[in-house]
Every structure is written in structure tokens, then in C-alpha cells.
MOPAC internal coordinates of N, CA, C and O (Angstrom, degrees):
PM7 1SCF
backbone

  N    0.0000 0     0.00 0     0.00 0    0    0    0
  C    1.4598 1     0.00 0     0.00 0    1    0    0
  C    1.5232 1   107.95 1     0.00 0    2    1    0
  O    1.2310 1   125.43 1   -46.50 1    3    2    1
  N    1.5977 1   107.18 1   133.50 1    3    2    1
  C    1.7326 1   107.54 1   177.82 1    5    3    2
  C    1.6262 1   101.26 1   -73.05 1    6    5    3
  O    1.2310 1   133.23 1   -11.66 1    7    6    5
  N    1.5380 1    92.04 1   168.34 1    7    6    5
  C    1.8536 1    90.22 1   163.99 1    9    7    6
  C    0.8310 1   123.64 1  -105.14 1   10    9    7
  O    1.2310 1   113.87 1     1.89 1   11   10    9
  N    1.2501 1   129.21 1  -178.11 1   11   10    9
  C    1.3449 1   139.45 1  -148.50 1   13   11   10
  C    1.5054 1   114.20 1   -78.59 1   14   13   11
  O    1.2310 1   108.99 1   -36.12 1   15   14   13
  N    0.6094 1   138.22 1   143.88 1   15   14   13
  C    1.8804 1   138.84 1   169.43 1   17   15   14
  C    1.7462 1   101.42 1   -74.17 1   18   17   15
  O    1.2310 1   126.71 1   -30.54 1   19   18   17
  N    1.5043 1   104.69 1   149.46 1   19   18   17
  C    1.3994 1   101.16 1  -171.72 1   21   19   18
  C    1.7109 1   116.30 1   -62.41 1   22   21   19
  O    1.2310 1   125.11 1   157.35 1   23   22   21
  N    1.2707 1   107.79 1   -22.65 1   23   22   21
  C    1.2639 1   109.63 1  -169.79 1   25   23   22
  C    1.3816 1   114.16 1   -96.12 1   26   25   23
  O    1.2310 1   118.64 1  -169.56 1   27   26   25
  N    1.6820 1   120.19 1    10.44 1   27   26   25
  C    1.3464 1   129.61 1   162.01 1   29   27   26
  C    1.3099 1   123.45 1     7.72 1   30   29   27
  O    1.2310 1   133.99 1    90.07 1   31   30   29
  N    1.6215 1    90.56 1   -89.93 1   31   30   29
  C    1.5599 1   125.47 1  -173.64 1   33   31   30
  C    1.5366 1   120.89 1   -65.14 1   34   33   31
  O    1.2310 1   126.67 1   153.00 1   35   34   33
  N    1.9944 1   104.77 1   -27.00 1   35   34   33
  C    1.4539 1   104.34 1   170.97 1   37   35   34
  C    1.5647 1   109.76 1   -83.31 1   38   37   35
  O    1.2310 1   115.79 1   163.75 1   39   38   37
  N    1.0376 1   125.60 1   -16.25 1   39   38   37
  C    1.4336 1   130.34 1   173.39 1   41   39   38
  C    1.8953 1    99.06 1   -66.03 1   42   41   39
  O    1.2310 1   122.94 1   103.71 1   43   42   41
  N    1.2412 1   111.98 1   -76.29 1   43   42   41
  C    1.4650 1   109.74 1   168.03 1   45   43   42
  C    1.4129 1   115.64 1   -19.81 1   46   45   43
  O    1.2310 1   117.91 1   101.24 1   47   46   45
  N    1.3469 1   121.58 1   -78.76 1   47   46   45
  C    1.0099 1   123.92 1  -153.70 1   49   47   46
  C    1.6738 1   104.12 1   -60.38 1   50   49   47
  O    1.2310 1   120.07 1   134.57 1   51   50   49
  N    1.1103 1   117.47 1   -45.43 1   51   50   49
  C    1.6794 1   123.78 1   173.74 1   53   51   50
  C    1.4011 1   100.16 1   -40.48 1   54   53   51
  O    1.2310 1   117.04 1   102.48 1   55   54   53
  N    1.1157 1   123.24 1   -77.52 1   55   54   53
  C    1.6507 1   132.75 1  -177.77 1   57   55   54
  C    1.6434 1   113.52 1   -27.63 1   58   57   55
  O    1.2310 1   119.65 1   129.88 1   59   58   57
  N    1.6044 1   118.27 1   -50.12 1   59   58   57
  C    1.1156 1   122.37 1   176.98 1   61   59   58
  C    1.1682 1   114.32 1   -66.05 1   62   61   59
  O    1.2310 1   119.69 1   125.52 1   63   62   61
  N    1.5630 1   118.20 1   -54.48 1   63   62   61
  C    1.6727 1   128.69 1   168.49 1   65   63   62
  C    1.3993 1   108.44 1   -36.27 1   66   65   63
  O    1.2310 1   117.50 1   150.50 1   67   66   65
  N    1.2498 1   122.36 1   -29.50 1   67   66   65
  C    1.2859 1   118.68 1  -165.48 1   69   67   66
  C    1.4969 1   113.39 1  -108.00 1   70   69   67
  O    1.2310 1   115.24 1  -150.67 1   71   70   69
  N    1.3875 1   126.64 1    29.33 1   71   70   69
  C    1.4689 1   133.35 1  -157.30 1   73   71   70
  C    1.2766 1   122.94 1    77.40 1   74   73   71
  O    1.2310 1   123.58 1   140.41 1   75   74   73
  N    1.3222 1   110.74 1   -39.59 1   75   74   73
  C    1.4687 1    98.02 1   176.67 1   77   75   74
  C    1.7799 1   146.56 1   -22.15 1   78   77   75
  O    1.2310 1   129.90 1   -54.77 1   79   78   77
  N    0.8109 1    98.52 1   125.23 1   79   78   77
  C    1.8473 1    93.28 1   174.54 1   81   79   78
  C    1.8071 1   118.25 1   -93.61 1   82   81   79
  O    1.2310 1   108.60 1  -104.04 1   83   82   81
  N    1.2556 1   138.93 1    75.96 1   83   82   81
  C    1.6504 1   139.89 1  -144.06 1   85   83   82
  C    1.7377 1    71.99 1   -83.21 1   86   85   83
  O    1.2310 1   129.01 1   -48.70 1   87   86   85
  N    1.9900 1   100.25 1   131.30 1   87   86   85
  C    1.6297 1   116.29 1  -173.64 1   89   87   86
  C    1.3044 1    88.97 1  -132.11 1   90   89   87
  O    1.2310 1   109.38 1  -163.25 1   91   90   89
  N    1.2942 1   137.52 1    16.75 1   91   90   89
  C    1.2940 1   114.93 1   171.40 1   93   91   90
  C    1.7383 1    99.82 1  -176.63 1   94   93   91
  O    1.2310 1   119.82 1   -34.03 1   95   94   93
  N    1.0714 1   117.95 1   145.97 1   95   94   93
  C    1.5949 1   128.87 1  -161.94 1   97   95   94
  C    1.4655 1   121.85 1  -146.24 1   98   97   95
  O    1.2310 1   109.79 1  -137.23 1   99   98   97
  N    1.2254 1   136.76 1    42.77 1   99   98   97
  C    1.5130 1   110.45 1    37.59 1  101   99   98
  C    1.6013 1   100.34 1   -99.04 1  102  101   99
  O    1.2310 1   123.75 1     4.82 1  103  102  101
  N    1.3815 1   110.41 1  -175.18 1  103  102  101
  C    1.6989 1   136.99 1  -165.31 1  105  103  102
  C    1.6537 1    76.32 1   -98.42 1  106  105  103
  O    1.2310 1   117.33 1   -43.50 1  107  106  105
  N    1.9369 1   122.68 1   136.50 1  107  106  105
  C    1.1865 1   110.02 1  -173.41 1  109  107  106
  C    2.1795 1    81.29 1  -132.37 1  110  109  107
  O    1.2310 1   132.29 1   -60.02 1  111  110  109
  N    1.3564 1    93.87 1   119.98 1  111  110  109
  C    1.5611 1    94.83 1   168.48 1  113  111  110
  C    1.4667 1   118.08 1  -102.35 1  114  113  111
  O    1.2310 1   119.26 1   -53.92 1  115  114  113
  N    1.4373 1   119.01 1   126.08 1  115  114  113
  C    1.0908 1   109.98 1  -173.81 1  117  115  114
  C    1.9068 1   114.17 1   -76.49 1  118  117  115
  O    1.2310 1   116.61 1   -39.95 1  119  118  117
  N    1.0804 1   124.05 1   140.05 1  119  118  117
  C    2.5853 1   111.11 1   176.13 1  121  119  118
  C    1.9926 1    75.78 1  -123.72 1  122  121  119
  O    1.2310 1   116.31 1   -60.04 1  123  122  121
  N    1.0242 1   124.61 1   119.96 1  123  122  121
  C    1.2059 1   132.33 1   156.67 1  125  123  122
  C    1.4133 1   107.40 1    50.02 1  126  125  123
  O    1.2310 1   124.14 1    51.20 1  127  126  125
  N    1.5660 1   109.66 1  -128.80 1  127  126  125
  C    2.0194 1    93.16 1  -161.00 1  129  127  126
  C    1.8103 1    98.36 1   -99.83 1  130  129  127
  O    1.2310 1   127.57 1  -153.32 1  131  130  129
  N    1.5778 1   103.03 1    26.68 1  131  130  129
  C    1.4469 1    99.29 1   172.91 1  133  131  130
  C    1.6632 1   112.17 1  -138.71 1  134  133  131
  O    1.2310 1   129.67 1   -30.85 1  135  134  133
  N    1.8064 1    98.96 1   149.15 1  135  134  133
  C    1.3566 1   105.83 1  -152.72 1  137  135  134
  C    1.6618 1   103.10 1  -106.01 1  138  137  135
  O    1.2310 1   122.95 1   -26.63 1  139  138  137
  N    1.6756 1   111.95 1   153.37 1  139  138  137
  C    1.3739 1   103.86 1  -157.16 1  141  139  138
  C    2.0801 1    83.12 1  -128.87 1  142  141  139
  O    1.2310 1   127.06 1   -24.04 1  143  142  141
  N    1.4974 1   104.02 1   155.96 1  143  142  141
  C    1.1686 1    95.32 1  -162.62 1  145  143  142
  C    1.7064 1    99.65 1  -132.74 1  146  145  143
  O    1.2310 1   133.09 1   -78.20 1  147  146  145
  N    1.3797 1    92.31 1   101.80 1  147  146  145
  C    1.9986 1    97.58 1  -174.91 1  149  147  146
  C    1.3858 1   105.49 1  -101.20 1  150  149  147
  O    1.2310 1   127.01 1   -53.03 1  151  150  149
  N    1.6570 1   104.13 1   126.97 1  151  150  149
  C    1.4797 1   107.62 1  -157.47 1  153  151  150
  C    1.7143 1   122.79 1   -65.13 1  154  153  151
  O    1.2310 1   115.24 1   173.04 1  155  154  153
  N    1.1688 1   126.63 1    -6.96 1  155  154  153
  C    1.6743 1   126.02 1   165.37 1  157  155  154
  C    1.3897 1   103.44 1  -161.59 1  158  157  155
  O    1.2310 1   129.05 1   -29.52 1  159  158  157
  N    1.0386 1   100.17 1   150.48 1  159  158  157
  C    1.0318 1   138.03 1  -175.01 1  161  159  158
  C    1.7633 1   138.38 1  -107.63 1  162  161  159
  O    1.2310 1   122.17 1  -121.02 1  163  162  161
  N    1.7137 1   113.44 1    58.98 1  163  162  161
  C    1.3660 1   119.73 1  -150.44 1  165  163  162
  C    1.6853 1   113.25 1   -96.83 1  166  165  163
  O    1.2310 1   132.50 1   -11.84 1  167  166  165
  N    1.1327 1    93.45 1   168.16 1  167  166  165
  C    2.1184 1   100.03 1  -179.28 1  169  167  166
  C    1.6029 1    96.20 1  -152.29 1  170  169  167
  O    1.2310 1   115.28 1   -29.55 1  171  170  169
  N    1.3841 1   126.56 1   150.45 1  171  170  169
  C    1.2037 1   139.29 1  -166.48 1  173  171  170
  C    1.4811 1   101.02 1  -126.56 1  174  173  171
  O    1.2310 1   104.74 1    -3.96 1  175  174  173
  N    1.1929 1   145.81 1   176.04 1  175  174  173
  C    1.5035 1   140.68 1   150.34 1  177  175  174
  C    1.3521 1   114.28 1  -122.07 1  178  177  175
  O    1.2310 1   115.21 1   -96.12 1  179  178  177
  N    1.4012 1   126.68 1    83.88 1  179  178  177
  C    1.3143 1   113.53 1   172.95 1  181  179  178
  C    1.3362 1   118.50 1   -66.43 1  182  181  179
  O    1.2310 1   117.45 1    22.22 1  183  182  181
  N    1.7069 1   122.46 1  -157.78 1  183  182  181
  C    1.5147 1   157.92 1   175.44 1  185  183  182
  C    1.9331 1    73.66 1   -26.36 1  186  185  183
  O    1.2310 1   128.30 1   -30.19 1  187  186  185
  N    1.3686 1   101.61 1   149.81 1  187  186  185
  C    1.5227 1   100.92 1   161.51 1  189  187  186
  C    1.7153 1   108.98 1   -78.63 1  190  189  187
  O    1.2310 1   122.24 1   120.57 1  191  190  189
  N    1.1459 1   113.32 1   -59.43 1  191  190  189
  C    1.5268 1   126.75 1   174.18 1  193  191  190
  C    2.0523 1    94.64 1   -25.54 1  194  193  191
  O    1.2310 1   123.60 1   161.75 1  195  194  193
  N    0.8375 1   110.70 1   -18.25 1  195  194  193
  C    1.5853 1   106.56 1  -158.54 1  197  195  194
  C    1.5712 1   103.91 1   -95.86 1  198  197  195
  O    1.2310 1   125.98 1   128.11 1  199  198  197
  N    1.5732 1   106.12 1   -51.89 1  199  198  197
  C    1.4113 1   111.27 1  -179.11 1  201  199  198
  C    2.2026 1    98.63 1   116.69 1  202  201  199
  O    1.2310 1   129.11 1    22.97 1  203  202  201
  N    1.2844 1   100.05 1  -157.03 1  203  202  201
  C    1.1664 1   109.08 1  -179.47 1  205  203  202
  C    1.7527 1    99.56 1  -115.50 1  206  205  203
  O    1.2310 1   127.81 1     7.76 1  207  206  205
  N    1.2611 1   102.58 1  -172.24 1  207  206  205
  C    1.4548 1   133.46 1  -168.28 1  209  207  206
  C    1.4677 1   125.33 1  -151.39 1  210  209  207
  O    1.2310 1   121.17 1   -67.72 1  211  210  209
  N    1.3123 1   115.37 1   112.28 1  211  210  209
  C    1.5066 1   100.05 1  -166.68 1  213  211  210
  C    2.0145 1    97.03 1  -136.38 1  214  213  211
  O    1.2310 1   133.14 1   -37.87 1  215  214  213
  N    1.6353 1    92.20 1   142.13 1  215  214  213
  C    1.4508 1    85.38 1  -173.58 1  217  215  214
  C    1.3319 1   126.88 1  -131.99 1  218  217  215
  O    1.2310 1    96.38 1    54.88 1  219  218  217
  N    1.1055 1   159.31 1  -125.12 1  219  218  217
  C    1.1438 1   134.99 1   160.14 1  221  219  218
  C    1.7747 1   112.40 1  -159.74 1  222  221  219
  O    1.2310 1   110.80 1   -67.65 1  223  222  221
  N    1.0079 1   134.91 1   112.35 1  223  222  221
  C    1.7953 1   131.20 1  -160.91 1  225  223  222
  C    1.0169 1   102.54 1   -97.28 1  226  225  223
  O    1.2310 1   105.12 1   -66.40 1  227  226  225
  N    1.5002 1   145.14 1   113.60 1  227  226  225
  C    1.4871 1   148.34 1   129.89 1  229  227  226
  C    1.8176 1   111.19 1   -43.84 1  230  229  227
  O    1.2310 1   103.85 1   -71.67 1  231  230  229
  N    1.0754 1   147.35 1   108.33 1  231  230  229
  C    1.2243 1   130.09 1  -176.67 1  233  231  230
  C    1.6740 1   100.46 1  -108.44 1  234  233  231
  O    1.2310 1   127.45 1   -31.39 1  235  234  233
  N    1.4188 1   103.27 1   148.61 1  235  234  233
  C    1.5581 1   117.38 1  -178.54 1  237  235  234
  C    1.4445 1   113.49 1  -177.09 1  238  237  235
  O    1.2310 1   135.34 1   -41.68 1  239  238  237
  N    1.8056 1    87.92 1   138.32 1  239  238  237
  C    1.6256 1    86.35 1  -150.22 1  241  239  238
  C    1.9502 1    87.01 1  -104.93 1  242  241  239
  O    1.2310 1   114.76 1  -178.67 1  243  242  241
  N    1.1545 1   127.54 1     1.33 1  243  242  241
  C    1.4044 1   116.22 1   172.39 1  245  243  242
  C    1.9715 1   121.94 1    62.49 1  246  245  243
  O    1.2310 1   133.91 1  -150.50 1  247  246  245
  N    1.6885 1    90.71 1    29.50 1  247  246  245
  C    1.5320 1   113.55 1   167.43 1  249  247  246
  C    1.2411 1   131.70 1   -65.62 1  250  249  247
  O    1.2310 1   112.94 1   149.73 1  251  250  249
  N    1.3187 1   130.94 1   -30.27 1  251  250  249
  C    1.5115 1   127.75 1  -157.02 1  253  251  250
  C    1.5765 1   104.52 1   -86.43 1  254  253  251
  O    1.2310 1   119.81 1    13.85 1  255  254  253
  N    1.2653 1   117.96 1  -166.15 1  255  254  253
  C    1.2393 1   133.97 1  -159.65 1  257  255  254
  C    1.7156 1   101.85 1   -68.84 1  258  257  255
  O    1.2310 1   118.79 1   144.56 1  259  258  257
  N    1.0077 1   119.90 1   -35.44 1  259  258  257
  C    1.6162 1   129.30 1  -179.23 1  261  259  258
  C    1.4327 1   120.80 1  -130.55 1  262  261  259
  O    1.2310 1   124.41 1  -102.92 1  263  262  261
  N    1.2963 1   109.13 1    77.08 1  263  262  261
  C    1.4081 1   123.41 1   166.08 1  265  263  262
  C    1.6832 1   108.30 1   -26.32 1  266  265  263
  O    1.2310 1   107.81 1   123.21 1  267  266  265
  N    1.3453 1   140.36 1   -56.79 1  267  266  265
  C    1.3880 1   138.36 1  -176.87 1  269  267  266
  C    1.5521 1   110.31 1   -58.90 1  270  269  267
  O    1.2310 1   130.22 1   145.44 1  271  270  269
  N    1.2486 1    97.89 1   -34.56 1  271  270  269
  C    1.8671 1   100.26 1  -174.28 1  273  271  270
  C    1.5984 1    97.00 1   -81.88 1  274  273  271
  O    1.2310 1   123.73 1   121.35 1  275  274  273
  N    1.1558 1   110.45 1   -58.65 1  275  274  273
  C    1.7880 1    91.14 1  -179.58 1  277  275  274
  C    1.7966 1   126.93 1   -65.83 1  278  277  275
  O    1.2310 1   131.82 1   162.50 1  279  278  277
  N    1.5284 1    94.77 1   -17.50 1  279  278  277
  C    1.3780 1    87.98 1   160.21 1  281  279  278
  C    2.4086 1   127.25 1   -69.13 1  282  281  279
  O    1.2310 1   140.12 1   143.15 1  283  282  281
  N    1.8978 1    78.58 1   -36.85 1  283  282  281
  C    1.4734 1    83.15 1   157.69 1  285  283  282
  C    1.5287 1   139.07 1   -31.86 1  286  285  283
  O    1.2310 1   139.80 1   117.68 1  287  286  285
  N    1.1052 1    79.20 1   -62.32 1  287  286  285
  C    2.2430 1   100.75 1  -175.99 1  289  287  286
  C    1.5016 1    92.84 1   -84.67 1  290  289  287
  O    1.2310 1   110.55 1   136.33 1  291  290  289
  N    0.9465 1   135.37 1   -43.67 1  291  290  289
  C    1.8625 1   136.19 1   162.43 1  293  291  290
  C    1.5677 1   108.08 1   -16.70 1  294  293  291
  O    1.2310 1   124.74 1   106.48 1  295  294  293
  N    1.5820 1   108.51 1   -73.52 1  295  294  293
  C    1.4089 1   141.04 1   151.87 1  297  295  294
  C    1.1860 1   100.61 1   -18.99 1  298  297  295
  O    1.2310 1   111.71 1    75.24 1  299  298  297
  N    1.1575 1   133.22 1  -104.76 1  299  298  297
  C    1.8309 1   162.39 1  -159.09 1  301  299  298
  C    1.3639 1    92.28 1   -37.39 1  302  301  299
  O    1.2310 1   121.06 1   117.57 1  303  302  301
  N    1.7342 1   115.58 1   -62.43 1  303  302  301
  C    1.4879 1   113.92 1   177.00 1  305  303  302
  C    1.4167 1   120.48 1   -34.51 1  306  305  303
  O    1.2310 1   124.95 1   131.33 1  307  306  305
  N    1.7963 1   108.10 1   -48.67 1  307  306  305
  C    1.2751 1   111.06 1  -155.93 1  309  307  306
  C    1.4574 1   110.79 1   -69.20 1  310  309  307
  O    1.2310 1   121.17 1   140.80 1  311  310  309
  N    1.5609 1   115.38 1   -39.20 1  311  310  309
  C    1.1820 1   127.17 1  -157.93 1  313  311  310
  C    1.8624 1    97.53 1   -77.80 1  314  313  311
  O    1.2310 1   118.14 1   148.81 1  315  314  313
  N    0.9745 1   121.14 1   -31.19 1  315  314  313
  C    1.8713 1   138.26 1   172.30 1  317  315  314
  C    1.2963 1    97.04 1   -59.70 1  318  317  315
  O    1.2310 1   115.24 1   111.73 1  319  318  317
  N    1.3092 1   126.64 1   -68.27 1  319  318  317
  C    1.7752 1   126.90 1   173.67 1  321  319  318
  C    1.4684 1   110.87 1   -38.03 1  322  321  319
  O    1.2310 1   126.65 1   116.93 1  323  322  321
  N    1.5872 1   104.83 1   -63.07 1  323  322  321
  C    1.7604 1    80.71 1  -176.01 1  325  323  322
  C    0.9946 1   136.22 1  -106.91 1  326  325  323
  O    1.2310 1   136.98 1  -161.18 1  327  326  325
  N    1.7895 1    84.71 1    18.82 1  327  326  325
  C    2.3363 1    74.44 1   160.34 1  329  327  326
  C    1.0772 1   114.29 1  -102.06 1  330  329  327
  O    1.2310 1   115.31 1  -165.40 1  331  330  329
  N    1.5930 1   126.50 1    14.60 1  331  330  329
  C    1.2274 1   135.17 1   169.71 1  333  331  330
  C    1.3591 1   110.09 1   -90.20 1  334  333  331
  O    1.2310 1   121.35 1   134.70 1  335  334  333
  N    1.6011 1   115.01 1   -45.30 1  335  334  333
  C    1.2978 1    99.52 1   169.99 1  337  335  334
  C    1.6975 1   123.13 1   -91.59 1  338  337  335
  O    1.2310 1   127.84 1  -160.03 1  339  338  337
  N    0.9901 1   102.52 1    19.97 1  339  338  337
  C    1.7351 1   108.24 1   169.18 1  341  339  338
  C    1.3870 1   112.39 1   -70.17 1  342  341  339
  O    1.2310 1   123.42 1   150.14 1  343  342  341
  N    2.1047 1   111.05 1   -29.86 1  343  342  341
  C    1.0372 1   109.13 1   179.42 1  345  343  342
  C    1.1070 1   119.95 1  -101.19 1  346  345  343
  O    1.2310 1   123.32 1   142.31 1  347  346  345
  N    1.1961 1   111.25 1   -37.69 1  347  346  345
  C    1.9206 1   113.76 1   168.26 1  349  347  346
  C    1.1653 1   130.29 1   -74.44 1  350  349  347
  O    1.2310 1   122.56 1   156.63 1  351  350  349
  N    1.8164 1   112.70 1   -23.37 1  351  350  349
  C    1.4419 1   114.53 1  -163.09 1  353  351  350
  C    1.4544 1    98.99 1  -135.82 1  354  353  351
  O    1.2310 1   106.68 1  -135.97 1  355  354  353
  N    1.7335 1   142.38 1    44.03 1  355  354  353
  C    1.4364 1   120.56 1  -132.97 1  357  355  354
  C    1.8468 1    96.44 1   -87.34 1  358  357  355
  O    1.2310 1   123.76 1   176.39 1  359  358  357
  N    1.6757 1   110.40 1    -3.61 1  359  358  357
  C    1.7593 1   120.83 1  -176.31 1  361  359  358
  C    1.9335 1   101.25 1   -68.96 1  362  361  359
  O    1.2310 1   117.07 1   166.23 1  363  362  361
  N    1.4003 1   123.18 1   -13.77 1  363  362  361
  C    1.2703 1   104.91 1  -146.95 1  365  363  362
  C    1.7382 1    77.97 1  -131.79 1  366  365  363
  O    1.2310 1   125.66 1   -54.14 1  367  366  365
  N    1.5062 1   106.72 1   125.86 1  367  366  365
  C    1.1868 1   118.32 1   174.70 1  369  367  366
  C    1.5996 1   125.05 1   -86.35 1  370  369  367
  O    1.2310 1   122.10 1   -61.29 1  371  370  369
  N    1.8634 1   113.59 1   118.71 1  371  370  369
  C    1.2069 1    89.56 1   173.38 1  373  371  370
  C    1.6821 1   164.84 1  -100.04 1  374  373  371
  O    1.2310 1   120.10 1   180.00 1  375  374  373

């Protein structure tokens, strides 16, 4: 498992402030016999008529020496998250 980005916990805490329900810490997707580790894991409860909402936070604070390159792999991550969870998770948006 990577670690946390410094702003982890302020990302969390926003999410909760904001209704959020954080269901998983990190969100762990399984792609075959290897495990991928998306940093929270949230659900909201709207309108009942509506149902719930569940979503999924990559957090990244875009620190290192080359902002474009970590936005790169930022990218790469994102697109790996949801076609993984398109198949395992397709209820929880990422």
C-alpha cells in the first residue's frame, strides 16, 4: 500500500463536513491477483426516492519535482481505477 498524500486527512475531513459517509480507508480494488489501493472510499444518502451514491477519491497533491509528470501517472491512475471498477464496482463513481 502507497502512503498517504499530505493532505489525506484534509480531503477526509471535507468529505465528512460535507455529508459524506468515508466506507472504506483506503477503497481496495481487486485487477487479477493484484491489489490496487484508492485512497477513500465515500457514499452520500440522498432523496430516498433517489437511492444512495457512492464514490471513490484518488487524492493527489501534485508536489514533486514535475508537476506535469505527476499529473501524468495522476491521469494513468485514473483511467486504471475505472476500468477496474466498471467491472467490479460499476455502482460507485470514480
Amino acid at each position: 500500500m502507497s502512503r498517504r498524500d499530505a493532505i489525506h486527512n484534509v480531503v477526509k475531513d471535507a468529505l465528512v463536513a460535507d455529508q459524506w459517509v468515508v466506507t472504506h480507508d483506503p477503497y481496495v480494488l481487486l485487477f487479477g491477483e493484484n491489489k490496487l489501493y484508492v485512497d477513500l472510499g465515500a457514499e452520500t444518502m440522498l432523496a430516498a426516492e433517489k437511492g444512495g451514491r457512492a464514490i471513490a477519491v484518488e487524492i493527489k497533491a501534485l508536489t514533486g519535482s514535475s508537476a506535469l509528470t505527476e499529473l501524468e501517472r495522476a491521469l494513468g491512475q485514473h483511467i486504471l481505477y475505472r476500468f477496474v471498477m466498471g467491472r467490479s464496482d460499476p455502482g460507485r463513481t470514480p
